[in-house]
N, CA and C atoms as a LAMMPS dump frame, in Angstrom:
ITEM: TIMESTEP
0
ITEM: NUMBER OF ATOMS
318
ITEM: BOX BOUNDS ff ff ff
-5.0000000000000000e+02 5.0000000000000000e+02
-5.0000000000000000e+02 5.0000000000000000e+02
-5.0000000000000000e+02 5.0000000000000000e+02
ITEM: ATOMS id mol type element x y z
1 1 1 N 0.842 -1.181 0
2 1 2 C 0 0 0
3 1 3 C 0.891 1.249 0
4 2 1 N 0.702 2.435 -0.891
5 2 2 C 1.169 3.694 -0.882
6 2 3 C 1.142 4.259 0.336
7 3 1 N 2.101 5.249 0.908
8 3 2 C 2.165 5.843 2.202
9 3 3 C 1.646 7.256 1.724
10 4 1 N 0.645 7.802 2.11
11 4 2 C 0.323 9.116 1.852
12 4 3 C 0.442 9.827 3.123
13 5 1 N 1.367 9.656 3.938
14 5 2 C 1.586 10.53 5.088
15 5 3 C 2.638 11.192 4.625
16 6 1 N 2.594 12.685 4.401
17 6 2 C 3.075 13.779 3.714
18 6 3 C 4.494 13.859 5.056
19 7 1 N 5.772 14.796 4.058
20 7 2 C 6.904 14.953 4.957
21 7 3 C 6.794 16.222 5.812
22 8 1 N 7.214 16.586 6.84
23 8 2 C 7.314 17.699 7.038
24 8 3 C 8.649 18.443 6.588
25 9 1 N 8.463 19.834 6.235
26 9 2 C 9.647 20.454 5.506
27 9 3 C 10.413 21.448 5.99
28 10 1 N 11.653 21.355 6.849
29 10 2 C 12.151 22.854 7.163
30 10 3 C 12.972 23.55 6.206
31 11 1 N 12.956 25.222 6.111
32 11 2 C 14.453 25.474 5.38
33 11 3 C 14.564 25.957 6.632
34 12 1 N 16.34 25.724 7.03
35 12 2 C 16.862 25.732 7.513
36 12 3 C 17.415 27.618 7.181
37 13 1 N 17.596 28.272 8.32
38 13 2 C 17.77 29.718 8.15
39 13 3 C 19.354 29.864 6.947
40 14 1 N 20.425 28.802 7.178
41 14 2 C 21.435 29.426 6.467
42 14 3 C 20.922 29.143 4.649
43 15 1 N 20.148 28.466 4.382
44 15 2 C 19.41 28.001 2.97
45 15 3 C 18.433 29.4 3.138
46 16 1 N 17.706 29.64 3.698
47 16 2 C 16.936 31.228 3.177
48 16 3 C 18.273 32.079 2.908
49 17 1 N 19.155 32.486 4.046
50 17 2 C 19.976 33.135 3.602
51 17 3 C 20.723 33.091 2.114
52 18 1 N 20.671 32.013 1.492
53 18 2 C 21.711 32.003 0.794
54 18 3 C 20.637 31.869 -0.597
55 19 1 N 19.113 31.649 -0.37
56 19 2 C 18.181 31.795 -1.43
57 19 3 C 18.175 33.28 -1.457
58 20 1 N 18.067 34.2 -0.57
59 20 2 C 17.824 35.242 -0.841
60 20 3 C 18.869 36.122 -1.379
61 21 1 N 20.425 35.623 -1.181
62 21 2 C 21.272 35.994 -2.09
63 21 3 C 21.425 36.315 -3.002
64 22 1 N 20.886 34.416 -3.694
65 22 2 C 21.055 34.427 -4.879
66 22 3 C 19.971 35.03 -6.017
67 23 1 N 19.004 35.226 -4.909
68 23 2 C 17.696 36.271 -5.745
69 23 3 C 18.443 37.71 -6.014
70 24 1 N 18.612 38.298 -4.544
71 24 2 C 19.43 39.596 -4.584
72 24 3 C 20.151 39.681 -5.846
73 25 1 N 21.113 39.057 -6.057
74 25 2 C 21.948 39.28 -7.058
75 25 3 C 21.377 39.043 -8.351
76 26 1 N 20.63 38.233 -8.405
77 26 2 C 19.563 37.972 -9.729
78 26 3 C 18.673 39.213 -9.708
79 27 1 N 18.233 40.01 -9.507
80 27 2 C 17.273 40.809 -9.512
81 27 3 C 17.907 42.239 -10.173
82 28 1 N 19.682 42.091 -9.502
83 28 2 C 20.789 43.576 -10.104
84 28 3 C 20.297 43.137 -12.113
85 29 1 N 19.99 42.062 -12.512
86 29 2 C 19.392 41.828 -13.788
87 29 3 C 17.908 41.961 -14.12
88 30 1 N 17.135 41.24 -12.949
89 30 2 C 15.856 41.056 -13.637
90 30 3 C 14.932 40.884 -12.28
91 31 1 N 14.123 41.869 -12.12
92 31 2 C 13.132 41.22 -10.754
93 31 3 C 12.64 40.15 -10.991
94 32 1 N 11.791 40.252 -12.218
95 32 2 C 11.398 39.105 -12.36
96 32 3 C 12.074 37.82 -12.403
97 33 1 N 12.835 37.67 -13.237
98 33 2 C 13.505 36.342 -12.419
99 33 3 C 14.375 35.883 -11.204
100 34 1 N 14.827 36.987 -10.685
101 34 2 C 15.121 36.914 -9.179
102 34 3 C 13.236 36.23 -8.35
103 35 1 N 11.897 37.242 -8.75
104 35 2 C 10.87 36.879 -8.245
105 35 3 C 10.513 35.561 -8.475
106 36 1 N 10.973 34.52 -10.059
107 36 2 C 10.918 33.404 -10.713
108 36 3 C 11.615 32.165 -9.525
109 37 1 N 12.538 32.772 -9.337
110 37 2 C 13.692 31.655 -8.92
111 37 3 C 12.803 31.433 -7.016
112 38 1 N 12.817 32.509 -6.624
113 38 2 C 11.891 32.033 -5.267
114 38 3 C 10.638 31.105 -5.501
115 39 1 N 9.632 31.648 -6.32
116 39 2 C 8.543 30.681 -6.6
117 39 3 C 8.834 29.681 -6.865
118 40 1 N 9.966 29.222 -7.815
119 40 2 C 9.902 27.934 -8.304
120 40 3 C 10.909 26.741 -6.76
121 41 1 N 11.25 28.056 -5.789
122 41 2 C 12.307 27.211 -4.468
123 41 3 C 10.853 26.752 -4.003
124 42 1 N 9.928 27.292 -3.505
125 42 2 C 8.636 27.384 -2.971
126 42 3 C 8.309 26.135 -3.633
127 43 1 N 7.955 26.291 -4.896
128 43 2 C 7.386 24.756 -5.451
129 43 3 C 7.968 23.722 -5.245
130 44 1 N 9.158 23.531 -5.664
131 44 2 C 10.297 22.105 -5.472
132 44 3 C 10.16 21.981 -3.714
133 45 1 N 10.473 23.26 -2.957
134 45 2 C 10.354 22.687 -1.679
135 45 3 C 8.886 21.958 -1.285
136 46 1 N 7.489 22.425 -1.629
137 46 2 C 6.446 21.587 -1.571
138 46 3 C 6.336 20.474 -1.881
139 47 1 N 7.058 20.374 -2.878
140 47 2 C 6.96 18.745 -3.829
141 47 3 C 7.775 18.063 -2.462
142 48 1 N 8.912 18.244 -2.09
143 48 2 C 9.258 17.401 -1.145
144 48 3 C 8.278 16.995 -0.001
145 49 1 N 7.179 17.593 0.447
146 49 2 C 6.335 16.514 1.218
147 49 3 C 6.068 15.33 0.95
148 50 1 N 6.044 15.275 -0.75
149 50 2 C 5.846 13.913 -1.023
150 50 3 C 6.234 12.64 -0.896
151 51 1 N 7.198 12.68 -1.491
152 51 2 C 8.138 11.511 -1.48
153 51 3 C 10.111 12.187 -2.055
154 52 1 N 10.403 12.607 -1.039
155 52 2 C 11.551 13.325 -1.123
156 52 3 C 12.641 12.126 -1.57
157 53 1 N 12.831 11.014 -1.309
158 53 2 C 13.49 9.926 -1.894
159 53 3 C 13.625 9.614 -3.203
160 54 1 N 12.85 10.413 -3.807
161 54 2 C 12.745 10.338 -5.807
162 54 3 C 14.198 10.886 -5.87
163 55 1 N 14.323 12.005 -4.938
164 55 2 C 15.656 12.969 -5.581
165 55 3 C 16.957 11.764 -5.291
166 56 1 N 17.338 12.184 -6.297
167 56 2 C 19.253 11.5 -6.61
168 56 3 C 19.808 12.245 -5.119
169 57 1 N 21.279 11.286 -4.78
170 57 2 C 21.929 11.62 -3.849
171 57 3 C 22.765 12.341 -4.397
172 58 1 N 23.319 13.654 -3.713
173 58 2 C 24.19 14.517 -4.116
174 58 3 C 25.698 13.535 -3.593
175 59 1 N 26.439 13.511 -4.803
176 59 2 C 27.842 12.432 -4.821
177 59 3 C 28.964 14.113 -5.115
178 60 1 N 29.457 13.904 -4.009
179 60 2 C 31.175 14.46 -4.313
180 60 3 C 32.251 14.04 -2.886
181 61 1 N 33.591 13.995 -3.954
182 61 2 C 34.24 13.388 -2.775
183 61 3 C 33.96 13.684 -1.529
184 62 1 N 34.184 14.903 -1.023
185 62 2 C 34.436 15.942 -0.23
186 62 3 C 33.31 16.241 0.633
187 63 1 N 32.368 15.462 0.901
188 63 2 C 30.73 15.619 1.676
189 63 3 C 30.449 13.886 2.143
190 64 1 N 30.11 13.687 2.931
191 64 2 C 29.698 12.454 3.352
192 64 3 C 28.706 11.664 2.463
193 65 1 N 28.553 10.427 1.869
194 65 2 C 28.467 9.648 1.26
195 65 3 C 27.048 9.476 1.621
196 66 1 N 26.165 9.451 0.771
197 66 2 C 24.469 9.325 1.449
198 66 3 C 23.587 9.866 2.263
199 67 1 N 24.239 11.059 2.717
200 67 2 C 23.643 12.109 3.659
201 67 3 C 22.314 13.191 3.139
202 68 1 N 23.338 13.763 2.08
203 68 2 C 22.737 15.068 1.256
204 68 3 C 21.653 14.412 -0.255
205 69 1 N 20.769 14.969 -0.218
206 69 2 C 20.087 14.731 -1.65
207 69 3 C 19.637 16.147 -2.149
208 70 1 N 19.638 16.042 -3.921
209 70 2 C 19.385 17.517 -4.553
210 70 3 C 18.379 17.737 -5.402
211 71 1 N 18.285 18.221 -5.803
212 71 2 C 16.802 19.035 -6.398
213 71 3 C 17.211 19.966 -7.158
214 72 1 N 16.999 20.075 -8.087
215 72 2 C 17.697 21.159 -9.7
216 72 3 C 16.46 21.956 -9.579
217 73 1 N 16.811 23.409 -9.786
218 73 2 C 15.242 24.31 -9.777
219 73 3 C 16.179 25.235 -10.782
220 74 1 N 15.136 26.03 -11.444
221 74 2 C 15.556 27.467 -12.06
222 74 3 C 16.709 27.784 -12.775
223 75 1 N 16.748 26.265 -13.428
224 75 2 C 17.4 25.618 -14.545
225 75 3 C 19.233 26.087 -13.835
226 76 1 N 19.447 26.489 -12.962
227 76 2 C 20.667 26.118 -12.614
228 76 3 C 21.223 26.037 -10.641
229 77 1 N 20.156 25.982 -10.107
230 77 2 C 20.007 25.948 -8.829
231 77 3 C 20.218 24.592 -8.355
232 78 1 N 20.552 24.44 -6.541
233 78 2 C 20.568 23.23 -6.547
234 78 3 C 19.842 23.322 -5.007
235 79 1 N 19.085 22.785 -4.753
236 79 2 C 18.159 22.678 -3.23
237 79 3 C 18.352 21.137 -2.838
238 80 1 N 19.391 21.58 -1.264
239 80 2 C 20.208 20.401 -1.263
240 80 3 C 19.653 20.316 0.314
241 81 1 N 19.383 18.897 0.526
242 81 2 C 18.424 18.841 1.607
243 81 3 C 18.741 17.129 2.183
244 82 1 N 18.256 17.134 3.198
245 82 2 C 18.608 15.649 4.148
246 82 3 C 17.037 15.218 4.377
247 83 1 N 16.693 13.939 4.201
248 83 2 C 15.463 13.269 5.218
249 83 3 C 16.602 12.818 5.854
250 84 1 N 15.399 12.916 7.804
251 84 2 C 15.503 12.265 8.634
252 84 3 C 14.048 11.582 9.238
253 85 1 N 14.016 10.596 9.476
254 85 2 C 12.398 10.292 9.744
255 85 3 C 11.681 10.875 8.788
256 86 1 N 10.992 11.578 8.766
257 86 2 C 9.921 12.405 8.231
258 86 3 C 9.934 13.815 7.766
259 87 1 N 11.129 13.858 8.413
260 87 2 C 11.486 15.563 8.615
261 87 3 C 12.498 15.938 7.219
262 88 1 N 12.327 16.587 6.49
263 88 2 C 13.256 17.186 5.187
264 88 3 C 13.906 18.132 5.695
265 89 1 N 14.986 18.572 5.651
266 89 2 C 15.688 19.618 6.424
267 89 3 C 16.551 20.196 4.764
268 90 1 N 15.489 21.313 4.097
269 90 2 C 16.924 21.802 3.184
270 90 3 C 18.061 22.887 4.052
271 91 1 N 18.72 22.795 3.196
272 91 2 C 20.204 22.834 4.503
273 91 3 C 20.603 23.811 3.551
274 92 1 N 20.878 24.001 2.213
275 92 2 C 22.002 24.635 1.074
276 92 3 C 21.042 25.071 -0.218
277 93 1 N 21.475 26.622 -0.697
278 93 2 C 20.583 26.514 -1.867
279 93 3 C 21.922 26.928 -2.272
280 94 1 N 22.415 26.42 -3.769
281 94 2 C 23.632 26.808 -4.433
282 94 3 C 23.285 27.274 -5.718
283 95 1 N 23.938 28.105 -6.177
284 95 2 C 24.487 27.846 -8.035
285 95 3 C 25.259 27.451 -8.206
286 96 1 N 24.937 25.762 -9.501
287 96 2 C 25.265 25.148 -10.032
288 96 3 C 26.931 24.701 -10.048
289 97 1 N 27.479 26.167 -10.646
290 97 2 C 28.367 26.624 -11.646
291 97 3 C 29.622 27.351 -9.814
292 98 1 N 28.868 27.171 -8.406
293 98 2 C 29.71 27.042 -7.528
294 98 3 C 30.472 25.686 -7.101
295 99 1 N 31.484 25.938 -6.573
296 99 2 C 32.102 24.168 -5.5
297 99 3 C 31.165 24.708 -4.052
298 100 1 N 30.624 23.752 -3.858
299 100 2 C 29.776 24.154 -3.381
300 100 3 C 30.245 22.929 -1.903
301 101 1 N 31.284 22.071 -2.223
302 101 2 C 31.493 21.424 -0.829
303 101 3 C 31.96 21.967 0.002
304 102 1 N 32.714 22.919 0.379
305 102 2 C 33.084 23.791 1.44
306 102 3 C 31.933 24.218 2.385
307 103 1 N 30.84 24.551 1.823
308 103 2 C 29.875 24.759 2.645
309 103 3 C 29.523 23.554 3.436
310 104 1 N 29.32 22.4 2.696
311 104 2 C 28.619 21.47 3.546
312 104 3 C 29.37 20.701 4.787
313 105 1 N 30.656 21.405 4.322
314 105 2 C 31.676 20.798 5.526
315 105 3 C 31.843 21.775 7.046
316 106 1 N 31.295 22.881 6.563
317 106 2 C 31.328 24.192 7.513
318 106 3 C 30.303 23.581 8.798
């Protein structure tokens, strides 16, 4: 039988921080897609109530092995997040085109 008991979802304050960055700086171009790139964090983060286990595990040497899983948004974003129990914890919002393991080791 399907489990339809939905996840609960936190962002974690240093992931707003670093969404709202990357809007900030998107917006010195275009509000609107600085306004694009939040809506579509908003959506992907909803979808994770579902079944957050669809997403691929984020693989690099340099980060612990099966911990982190990612989520591609706004064709170059990455919403990088942990289940525990039930609980989704996104932790990291990056661009793409950063090394982005330094953070997760911080």
């Amino acid at each position: 039988m399907y489990d339809t008991q939905q996840y609960q979802v936190l962002v974690q304050d240093r992931a707003k921080e670093m969404l709202v960055a990357h809007a900030r700086f998107l917006s010195q171009v275009s509000i609107s897609a600085a306004e694009k790139l939040v809506d579509e964090f908003e959506e992907k983060a909803a979808l994770l109530k579902e079944n957050p286990e669809r997403c691929p595990w984020l693989s690099d040497p340099m980060i612990p092995s099966y911990k982190y899983r990612k989520l591609l948004f706004g064709t170059r974003y990455l919403l990088i997040f942990q289940v525990i129990d039930r609980i989704v914890s996104i932790d990291a919002v990056v661009d793409c085109r950063q090394d982005y393991g330094w953070l997760l080791r911080s």
